[in-house]
C-alpha positions as CSV (number, residue, x, y, z in Angstrom):
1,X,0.0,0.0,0.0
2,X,2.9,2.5,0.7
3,X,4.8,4.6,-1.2
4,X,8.1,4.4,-1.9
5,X,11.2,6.8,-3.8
6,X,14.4,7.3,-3.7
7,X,17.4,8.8,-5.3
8,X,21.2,8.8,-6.0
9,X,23.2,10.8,-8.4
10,X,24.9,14.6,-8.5
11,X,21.6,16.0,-7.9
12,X,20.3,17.3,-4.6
13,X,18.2,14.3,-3.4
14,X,15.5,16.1,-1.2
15,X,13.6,18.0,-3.7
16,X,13.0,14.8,-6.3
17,X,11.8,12.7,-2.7
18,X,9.5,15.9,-1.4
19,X,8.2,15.7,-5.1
20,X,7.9,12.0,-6.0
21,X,5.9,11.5,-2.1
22,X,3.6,14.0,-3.5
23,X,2.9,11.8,-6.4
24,X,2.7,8.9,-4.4
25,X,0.0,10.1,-2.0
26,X,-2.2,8.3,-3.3
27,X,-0.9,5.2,-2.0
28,X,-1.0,6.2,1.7
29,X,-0.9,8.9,3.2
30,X,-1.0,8.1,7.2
31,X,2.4,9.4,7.6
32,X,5.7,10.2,5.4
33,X,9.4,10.2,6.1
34,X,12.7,11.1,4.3
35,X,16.3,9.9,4.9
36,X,19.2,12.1,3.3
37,X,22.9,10.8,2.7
38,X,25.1,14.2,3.7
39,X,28.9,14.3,4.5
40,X,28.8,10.2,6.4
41,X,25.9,10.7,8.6
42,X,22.0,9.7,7.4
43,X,19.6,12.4,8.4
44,X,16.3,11.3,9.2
45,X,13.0,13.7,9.0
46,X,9.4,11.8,9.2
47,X,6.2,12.9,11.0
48,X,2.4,12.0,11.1
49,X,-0.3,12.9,8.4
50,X,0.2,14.4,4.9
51,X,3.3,14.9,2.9
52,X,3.1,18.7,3.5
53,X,3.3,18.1,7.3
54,X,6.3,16.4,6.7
55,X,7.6,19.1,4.2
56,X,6.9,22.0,7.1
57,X,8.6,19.9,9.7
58,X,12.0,19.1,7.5
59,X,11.8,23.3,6.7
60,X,15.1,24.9,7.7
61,X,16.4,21.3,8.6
62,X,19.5,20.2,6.8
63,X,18.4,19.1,3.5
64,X,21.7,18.3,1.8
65,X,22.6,15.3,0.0
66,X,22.8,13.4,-3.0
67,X,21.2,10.2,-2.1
68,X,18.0,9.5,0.1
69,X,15.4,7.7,0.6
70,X,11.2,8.1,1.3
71,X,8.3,7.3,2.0
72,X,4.5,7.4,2.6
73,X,2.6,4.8,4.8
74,X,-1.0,3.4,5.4
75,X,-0.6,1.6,8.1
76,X,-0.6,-1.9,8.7
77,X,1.6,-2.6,12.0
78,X,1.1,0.5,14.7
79,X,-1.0,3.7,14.5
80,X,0.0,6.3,12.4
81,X,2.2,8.3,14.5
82,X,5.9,10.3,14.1
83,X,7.6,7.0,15.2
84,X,5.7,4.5,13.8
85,X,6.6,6.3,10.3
86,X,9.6,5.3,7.8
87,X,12.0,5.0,7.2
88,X,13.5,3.4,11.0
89,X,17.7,3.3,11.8
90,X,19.4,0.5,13.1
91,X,20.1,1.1,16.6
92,X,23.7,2.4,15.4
93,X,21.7,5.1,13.1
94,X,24.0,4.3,10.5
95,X,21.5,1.9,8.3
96,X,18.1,3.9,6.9
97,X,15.0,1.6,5.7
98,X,11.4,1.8,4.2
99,X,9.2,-0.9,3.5
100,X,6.2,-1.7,1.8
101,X,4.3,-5.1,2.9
102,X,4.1,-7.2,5.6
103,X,6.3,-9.1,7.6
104,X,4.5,-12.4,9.0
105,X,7.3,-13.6,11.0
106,X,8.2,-10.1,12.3
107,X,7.7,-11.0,16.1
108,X,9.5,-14.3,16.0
109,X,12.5,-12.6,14.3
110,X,11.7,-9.5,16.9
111,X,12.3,-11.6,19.6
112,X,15.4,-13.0,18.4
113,X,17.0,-9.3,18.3
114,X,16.1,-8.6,21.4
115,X,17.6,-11.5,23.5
116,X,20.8,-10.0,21.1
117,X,20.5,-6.6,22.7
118,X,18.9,-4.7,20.0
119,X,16.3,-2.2,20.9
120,X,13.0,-1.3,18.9
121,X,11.4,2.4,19.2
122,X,8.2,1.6,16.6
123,X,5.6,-1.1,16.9
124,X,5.8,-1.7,12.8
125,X,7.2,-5.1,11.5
126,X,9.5,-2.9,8.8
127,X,12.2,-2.1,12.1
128,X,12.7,-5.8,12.2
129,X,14.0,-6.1,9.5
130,X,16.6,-2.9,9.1
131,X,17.8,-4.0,12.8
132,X,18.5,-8.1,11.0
133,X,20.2,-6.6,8.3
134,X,23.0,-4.5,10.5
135,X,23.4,-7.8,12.9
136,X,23.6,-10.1,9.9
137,X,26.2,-7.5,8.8
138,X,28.1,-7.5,12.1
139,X,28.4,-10.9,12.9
140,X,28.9,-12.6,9.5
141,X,31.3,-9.8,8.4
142,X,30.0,-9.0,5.2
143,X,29.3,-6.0,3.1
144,X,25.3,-4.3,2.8
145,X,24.1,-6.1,-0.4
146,X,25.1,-9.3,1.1
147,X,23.5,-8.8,4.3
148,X,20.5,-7.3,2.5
149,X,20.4,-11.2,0.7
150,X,21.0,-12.9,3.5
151,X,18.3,-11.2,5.9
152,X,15.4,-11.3,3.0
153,X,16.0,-15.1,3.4
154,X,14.9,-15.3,6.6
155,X,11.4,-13.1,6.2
156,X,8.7,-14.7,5.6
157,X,5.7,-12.1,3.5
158,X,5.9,-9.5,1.4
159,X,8.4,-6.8,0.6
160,X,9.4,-3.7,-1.7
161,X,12.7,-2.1,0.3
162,X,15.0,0.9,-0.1
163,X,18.2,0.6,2.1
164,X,20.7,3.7,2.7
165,X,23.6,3.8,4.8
166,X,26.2,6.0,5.8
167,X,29.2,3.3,5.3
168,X,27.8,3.1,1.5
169,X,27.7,6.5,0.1
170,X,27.7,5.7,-3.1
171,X,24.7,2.6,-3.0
172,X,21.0,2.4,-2.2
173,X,19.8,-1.5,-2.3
174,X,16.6,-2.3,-3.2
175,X,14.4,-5.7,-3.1
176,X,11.1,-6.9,-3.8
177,X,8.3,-9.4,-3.3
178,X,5.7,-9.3,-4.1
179,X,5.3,-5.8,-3.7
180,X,6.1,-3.5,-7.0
181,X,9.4,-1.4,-7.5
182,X,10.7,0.4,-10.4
183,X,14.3,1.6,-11.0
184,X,14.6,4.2,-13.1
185,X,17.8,4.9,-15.0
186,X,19.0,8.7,-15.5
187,X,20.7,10.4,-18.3
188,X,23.6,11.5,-16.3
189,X,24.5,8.7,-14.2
190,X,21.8,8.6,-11.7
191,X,19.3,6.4,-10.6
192,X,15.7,6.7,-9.2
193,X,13.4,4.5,-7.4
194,X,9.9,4.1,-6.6
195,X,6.7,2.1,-6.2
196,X,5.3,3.1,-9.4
197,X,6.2,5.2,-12.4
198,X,4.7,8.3,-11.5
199,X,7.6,10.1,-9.6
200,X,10.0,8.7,-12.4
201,X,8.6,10.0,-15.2
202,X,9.9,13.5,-15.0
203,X,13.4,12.8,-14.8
204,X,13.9,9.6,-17.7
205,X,11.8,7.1,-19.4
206,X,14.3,4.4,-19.2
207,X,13.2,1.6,-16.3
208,X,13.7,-1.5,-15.0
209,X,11.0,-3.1,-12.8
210,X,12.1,-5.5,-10.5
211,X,10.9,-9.1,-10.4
212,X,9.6,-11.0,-7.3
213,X,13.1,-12.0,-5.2
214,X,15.4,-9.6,-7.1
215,X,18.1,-7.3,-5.1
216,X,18.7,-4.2,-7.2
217,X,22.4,-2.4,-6.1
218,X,22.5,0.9,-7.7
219,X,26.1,2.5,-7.4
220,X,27.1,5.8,-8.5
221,X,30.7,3.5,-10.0
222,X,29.3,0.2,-11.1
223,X,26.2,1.1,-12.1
224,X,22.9,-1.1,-11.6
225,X,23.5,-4.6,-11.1
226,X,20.6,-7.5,-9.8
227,X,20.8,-10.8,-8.7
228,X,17.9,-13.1,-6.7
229,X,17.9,-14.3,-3.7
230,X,20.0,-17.3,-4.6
231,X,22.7,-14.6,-5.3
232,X,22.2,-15.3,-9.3
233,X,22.9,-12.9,-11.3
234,X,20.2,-10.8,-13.5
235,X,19.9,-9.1,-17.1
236,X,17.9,-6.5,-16.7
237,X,15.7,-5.6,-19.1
238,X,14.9,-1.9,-19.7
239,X,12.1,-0.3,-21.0
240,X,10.7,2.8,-22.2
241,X,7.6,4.5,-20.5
242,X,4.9,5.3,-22.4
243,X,3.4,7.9,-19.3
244,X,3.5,11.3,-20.0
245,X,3.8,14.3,-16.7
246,X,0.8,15.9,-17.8
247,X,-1.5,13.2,-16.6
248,X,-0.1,13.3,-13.0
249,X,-1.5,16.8,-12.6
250,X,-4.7,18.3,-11.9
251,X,-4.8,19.9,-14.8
252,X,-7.0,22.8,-13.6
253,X,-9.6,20.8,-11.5
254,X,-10.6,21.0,-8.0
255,X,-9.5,17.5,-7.3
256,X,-7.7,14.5,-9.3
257,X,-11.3,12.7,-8.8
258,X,-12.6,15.3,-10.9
259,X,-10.3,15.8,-13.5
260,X,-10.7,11.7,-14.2
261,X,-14.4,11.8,-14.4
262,X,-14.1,14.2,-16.8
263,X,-11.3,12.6,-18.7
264,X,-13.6,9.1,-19.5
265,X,-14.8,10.4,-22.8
266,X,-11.6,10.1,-24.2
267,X,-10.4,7.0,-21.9
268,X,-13.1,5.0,-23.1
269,X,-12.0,6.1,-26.5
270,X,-7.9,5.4,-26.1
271,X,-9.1,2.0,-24.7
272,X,-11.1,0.3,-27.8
273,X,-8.6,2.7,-30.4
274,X,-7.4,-0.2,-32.8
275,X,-9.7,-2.3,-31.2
276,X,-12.7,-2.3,-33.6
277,X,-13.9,-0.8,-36.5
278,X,-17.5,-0.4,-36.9
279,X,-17.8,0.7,-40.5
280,X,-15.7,-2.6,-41.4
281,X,-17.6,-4.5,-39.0
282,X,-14.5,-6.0,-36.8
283,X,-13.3,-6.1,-32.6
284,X,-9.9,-7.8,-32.0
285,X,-7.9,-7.2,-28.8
286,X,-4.9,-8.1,-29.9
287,X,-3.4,-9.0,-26.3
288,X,-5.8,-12.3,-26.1
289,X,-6.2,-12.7,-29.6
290,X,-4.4,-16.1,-29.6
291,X,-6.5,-17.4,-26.9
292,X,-10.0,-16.6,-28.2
293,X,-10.2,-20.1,-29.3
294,X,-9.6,-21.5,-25.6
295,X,-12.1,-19.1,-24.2
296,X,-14.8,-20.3,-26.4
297,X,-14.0,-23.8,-25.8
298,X,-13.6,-23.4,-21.8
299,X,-15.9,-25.2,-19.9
300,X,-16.3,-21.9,-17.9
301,X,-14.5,-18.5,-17.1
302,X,-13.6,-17.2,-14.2
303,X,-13.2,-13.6,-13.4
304,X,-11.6,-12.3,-10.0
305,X,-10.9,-9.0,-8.9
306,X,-11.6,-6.6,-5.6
307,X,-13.4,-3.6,-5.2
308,X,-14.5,-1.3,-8.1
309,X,-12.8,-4.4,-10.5
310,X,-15.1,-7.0,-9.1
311,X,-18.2,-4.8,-10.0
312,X,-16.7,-4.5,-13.8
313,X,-16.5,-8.1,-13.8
314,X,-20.0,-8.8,-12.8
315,X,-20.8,-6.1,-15.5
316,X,-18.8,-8.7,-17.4
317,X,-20.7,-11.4,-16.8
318,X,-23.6,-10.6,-17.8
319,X,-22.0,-9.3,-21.1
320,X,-20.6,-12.6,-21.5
321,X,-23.2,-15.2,-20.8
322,X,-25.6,-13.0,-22.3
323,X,-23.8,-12.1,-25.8
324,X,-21.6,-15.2,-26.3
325,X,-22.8,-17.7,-24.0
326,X,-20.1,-18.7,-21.9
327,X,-20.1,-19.3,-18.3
328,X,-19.1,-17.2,-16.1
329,X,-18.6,-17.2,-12.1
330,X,-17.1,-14.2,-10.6
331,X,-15.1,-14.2,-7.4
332,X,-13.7,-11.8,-5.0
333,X,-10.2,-12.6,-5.3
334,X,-9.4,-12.7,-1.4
335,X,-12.2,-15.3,-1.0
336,X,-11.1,-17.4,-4.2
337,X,-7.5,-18.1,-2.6
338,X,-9.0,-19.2,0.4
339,X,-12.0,-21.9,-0.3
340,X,-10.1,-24.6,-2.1
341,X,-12.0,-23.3,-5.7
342,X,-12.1,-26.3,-7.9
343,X,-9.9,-25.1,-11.1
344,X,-9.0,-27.6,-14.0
345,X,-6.9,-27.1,-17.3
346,X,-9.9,-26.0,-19.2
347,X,-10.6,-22.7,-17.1
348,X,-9.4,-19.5,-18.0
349,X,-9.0,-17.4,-15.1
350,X,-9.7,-13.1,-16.1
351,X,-7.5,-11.2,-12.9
352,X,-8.9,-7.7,-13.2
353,X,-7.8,-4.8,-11.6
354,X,-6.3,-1.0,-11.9
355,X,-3.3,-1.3,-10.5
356,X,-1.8,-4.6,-11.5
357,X,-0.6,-5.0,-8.0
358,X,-3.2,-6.2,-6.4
359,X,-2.2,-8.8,-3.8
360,X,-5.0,-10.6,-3.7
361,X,-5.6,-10.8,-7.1
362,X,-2.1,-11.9,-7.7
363,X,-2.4,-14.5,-5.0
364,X,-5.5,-16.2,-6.5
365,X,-3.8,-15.9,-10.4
366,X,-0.8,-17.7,-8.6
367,X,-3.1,-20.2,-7.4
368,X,-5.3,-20.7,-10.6
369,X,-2.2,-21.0,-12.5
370,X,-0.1,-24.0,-10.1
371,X,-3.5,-26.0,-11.1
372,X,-3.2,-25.6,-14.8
373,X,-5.5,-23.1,-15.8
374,X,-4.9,-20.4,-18.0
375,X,-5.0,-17.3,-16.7
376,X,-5.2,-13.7,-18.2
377,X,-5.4,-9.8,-17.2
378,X,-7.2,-7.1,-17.8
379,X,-5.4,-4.0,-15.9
380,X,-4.1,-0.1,-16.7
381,X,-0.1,-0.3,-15.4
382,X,2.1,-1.3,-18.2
383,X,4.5,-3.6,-16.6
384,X,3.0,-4.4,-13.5
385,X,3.0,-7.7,-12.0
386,X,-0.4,-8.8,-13.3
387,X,0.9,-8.0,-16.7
388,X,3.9,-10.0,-16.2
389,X,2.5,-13.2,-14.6
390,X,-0.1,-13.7,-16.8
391,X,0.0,-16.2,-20.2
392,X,-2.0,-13.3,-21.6
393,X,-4.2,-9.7,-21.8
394,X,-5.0,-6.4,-22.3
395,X,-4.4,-2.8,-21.3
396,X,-7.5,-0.5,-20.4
397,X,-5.1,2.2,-21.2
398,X,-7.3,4.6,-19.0
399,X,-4.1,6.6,-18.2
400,X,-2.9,7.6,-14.9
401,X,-5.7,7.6,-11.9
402,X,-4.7,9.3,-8.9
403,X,-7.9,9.8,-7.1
404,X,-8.4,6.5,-4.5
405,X,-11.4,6.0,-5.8
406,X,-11.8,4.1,-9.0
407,X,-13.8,6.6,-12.0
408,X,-12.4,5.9,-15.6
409,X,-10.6,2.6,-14.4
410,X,-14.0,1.0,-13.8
411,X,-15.7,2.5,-17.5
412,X,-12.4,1.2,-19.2
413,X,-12.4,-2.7,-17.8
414,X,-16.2,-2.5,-18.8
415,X,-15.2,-1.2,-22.1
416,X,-12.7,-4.4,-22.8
417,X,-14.9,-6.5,-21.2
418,X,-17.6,-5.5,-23.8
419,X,-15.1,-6.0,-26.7
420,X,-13.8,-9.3,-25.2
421,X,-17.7,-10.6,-25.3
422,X,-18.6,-9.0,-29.0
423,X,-15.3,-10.4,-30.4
424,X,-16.2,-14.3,-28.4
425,X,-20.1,-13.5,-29.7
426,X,-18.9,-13.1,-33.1
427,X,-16.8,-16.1,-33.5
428,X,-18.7,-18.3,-31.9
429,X,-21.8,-17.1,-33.8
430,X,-24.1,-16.3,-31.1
431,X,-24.9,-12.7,-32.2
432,X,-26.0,-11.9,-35.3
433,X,-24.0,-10.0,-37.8
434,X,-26.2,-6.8,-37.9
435,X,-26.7,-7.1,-33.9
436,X,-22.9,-7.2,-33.6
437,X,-22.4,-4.4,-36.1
438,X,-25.1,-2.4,-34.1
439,X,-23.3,-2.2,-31.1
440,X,-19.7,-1.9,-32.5
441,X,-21.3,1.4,-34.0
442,X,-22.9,2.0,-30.3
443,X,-19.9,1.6,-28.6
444,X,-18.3,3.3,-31.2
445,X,-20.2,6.4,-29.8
446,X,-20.3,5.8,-26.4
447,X,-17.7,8.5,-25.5
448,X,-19.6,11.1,-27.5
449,X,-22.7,10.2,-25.2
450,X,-20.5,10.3,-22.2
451,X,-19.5,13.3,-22.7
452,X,-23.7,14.8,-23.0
453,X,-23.9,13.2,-19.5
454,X,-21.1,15.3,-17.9
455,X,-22.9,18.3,-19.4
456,X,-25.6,17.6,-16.6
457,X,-23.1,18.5,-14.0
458,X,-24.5,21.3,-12.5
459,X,-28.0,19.6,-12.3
460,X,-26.5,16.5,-10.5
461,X,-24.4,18.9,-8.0
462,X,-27.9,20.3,-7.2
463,X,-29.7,17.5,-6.4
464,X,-26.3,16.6,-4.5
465,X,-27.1,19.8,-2.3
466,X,-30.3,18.3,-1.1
467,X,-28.6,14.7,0.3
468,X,-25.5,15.6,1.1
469,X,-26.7,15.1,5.1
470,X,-28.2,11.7,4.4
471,X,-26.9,9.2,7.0
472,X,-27.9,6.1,4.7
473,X,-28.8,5.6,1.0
474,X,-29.8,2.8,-1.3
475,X,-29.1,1.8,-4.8
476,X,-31.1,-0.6,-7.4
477,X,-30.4,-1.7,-10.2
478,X,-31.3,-4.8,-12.4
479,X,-29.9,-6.9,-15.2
480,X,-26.4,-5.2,-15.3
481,X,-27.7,-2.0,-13.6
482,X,-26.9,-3.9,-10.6
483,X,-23.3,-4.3,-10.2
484,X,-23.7,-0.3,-11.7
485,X,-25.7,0.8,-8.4
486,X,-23.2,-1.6,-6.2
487,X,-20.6,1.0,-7.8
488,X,-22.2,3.8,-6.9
489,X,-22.6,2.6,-3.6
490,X,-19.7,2.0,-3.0
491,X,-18.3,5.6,-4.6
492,X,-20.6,7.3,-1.8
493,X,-19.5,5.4,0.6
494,X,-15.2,5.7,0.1
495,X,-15.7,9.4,-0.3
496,X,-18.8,10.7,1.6
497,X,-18.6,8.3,4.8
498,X,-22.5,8.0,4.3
499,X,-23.1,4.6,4.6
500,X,-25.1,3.4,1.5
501,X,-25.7,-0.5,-0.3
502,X,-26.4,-1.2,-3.7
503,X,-29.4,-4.3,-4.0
504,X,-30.7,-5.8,-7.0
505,X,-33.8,-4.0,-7.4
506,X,-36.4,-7.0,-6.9
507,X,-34.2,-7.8,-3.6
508,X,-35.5,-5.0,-2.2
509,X,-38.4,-6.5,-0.8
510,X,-36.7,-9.2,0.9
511,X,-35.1,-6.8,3.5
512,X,-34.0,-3.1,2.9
513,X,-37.8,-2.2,2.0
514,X,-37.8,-2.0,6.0
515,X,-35.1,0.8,5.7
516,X,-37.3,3.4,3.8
517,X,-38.2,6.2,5.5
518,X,-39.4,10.0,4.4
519,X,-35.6,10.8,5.0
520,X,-33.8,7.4,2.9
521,X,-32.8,8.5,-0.6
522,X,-32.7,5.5,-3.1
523,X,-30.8,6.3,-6.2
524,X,-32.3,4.0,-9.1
525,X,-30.6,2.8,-12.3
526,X,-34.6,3.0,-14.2
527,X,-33.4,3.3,-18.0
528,X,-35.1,1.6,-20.9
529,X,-34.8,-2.3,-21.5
530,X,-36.3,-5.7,-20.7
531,X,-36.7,-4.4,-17.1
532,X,-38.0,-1.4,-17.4
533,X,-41.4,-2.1,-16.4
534,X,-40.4,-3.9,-13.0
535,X,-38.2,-1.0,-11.9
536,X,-41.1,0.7,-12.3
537,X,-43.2,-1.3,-10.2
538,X,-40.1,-1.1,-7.6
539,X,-39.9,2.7,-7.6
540,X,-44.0,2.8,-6.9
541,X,-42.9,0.6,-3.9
542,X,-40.2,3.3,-2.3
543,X,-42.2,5.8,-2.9
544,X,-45.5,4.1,-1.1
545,X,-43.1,3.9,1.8
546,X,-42.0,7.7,1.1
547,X,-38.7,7.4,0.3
548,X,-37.4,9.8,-1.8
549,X,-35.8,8.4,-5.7
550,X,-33.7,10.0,-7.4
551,X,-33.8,8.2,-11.1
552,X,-31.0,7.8,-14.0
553,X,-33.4,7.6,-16.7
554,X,-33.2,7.2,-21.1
555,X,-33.6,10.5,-22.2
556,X,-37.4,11.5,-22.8
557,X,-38.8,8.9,-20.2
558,X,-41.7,10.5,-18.9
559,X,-43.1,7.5,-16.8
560,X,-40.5,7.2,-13.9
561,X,-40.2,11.0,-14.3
562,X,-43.9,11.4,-13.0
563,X,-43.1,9.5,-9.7
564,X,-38.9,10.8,-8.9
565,X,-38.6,13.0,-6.7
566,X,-35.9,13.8,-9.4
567,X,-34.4,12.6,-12.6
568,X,-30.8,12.4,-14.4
569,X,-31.3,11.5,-18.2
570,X,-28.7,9.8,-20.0
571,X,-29.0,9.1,-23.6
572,X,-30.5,6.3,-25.2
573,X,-27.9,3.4,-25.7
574,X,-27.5,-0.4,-26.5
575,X,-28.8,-2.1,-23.0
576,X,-25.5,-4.0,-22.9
577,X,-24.0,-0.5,-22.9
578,X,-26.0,1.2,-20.1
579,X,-23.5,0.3,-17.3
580,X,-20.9,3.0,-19.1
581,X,-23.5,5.6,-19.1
582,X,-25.2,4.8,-15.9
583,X,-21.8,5.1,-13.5
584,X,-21.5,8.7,-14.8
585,X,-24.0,10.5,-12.7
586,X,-23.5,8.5,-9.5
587,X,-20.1,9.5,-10.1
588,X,-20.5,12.7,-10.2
589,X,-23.2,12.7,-7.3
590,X,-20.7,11.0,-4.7
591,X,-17.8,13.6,-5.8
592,X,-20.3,16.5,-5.2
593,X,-21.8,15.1,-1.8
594,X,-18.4,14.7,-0.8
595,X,-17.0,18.3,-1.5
596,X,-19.8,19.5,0.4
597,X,-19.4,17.5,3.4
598,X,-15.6,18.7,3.0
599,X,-14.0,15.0,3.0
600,X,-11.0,14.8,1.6
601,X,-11.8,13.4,-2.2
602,X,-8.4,12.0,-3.6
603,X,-7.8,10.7,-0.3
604,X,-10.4,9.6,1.5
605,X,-9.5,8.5,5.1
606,X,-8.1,4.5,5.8
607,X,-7.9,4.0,2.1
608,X,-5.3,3.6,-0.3
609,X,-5.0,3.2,-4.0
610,X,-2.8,-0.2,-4.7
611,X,-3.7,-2.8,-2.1
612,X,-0.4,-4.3,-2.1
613,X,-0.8,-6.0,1.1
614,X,-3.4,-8.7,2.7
């Protein structure tokens, strides 16, 4: 879940760690800490809360140096607190760490430390490990790297570390597993590290991303040079990032949240470009294209995913079974792992998710894949570990999305999801010719339609005035409307802190019907298809309870419009289709609710972006 960054090279270190933290907010943002290499002694600066509470505190400190190391936390072991923060000394204060992940055997190895007279300040599992590495270096009498190697052997989890130290000035060692980091190669001799591209970007395009069990030494003499665990060496292959700076700024909006719901007409758009052609009547995702076969011949599909990604793939699902009728069971990824799933060779296993990184979802690929399945990816981070352990897949290429919660991530895995299932439809012959060339030109226009919903922005912040003080909400949806009101519920809740559920709409009766009150708003996904008549009959039951419904509607629906206490119209589309039009507005109503309950948007509290850890 942290963020990581560091730096060595001619440059002054502190103002490319202040920076790169920034840009790594978004991947905790508990507490932040830097450690700067100056004239044989490692200066250490960290402090509670946001980056900028760091930056005040280090003000007028001695910033000098050429090589450092930081970091930004969500917290796993200890409150967020100054000394629970990275990175954490050895006891000597000559050795500097930060961590992302999670130690399991931290208090075994804890105990072991302290019958040898080392002393521990924090309550985090990460001091563990900095305080192994400087005995392992004492008693066996050998140089950083090698201690580095030898301590990761005996830690059991997950790791992405940065280690400095003062008897190394030229060196910062860095290892992963299972945890993503990314060494970036300068122009002038330099290298940069981080958890993800973002704070790279600005200085070289040229990276390496380190594989699970890999030590990275980078040394201002020798260069970069890896080797595993095993003390192997690596080649390491470089390559050239495609990201480009603008994206990692606001660009003018209030918030990065914002600025991405905004950006979804031409996301949707960079994700199917070169993927079909409606005039000449083709799809091809060119990522799974030599695997279509085994999807249409698998005895079923299995998607799994977390969060915002497991309500694409039940999106998915329905796109699937209904279009090219193929099975489909969709899983939470953390469950899957854990229930002894019954997987054969004839399975294909779909990991979804934003960041690539996901550990859950990258434990239950692991998993799918030691029994023979074949397993693919959907995700938005080029090079990520998804990407990488996967036979096969394809890129959302949504662009950078900073804001914790998911907007144009979840409208991009739709939008593959939907070409995945019209390209299967087609070859398997399940959709007709004109039906499939009706929706590639629907599809085709989606992001012109998305873009007529974002114009009704200043309606939806209005009817956002009028529940912002709700304490609970409902949403309903049917057919694949109902992962789209799980969404929104979800949105409402990361953001707003107002506890709301998304039901299928005909479940309502069978419970939450004894939640509606004259004060319960129930946001309904109503538009026009083959249930459109029973979400009618569902809204006449809220609002004989008086509950108040506020309605995403087709555009020129006058029925539900009669009996809403307030409507949002979207224009007409392919029902398959709806889901990408339908998010829109409750995105926008959960960003506007939030704003004027003053939560904090991009970062909403005890959440993170990457969920890197269990």
């Amino acid at each position: 879940m942290c963020g990581i960054v560091a730096y060595i090279g001619k440059k002054e270190a502190y103002p490319i760690l202040i920076k790169g933290l920034k840009r790594l907010e978004y991947r905790g943002y508990d507490s932040a800490g830097i450690a700067l290499l100056d004239s044989g002694k490692v200066n250490l600066y960290k402090r509670q809360g946001k980056v900028s509470n760091l930056e005040e505190f280090a003000a007028g400190k001695n910033l000098a140096g050429h090589a450092g190391i930081g970091h930004t936390r969500w917290a796993t072991h200890g409150p967020p607190n100054d000394i629970n923060a990275h990175p954490h000394f050895s006891n000597n204060e000559k050795i500097a760490l930060i961590h992302n992940g999670i130690i399991e055997n931290y208090n075994s190895l804890k105990e072991e430390l302290i019958v040898r007279g080392y002393h521990f300040k924090s309550q985090t599992d990460t001091e563990v490990l900095v305080h192994l590495i400087d005995d392992i270096q004492k008693k066996e009498k050998v140089d950083l790297a090698e201690a580095v190697r030898m301590a990761l052997q005996n830690v059991i989890g997950a790791y992405a570390i940065v280690v400095i130290s003062s008897d190394n000035p030229n060196q910062l060692i860095a290892a992963r597993k299972s945890s993503p980091l990314v060494v970036g190669i300068g122009k002038e001799n330099d290298f940069y590290l981080a958890s993800d591209a973002t704070p790279i970007i600005e200085y070289t395009n040229q990276v390496v991303y380190l594989e699970d069990e890999e030590i990275a030494v980078v040394d201002l003499v020798t260069g970069l040079n890896i080797t595993n665990l095993r003390n192997q060496p690596k080649t390491p292959y470089v390559q050239e990032l495609e990201m480009q700076l603008e994206t990692l700024e606001k660009g003018g909006y209030e918030h990065f949240m914002l600025k991405e719901i905004h950006e979804q007409p031409r996301s949707i758009k960079d994700c199917f470009r070169g993927r079909l052609n409606a005039s000449e009547g083709w799809v091809s995702l060119g990522g799974v294209k030599d695997y279509e076969q085994k999807m249409i011949n698998a005895q079923r599909i299995v998607m799994v995913a977390c969060g915002t990604s497991w309500h694409a793939c039940l999106v998915g699902e329905y796109l699937f079974e209904d279009l090219a009728r193929i099975n489909v069971e969709v899983e939470y990824a953390s469950e899957f792992r854990y229930r002894n799933p019954i997987i054969n060779e004839n399975d294909i296993v779909i990991a979804v998710s934003q960041s690539g990184e996901t550990a859950d979802t990258l434990a239950a690929l692991e998993l799918a894949k030691s029994k023979g399945a074949t397993i693919l990816g959907i995700c938005n981070v080029v090079g990520s570990s998804i990407s990488r352990i996967t036979d096969a897949g394809s890129y959302t290429h949504a662009g950078p999305e900073i804001g914790v919660a998911s907007t144009k991530a979840f409208t991009a895995q739709v939008t593959v999801l939907t070409l995945m299932a019209l390209s299967l439809a087609h070859k398997k012959g399940t959709i007709s010719e004109s039906k499939f060339r009706t929706m590639l030109s629907e599809l085709e226009i989606i992001p012109e339609k998305v873009k007529r919903v974002l114009e009704r922005n200043a309606e939806i912040e209005e009817i956002s005035r009028i529940y912002k003080d709700a304490n609970n909400a409902l949403y309903l949806g049917r057919g694949s409307s109902f992962p789209v009101a799980l969404e929104g519920a979800l949105k409402l809740k990361e953001i707003s802190y107002i506890h709301a559920e998304g039901y299928p709409a005909a479940e309502m009766k069978h419970g939450p019907i004894a939640l509606i009150d004259e004060e319960m708003p129930v946001f309904v996904i109503a538009t026009k298809g083959t249930s459109y008549e029973k979400v009618v009959s569902n809204i006449q039951e809220v609002k004989a309870r008086k509950g108040k419904i506020i309605a995403i509607v087709t555009e020129g629906d006058t029925d539900v419009k009669a009996m809403a206490d307030h409507v949002i119209e979207i224009p007409d589309t392919d029902e398959h289709l709806v889901p990408i039009l339908a998010t829109i507005p409750l995105q926008l109503l959960s960003y506007h609710i939030a704003v004027m309950r003053d939560c904090n948007v991009d970062q909403p509290r005890n959440l993170a972006k990457s969920v890197t850890v269990e």
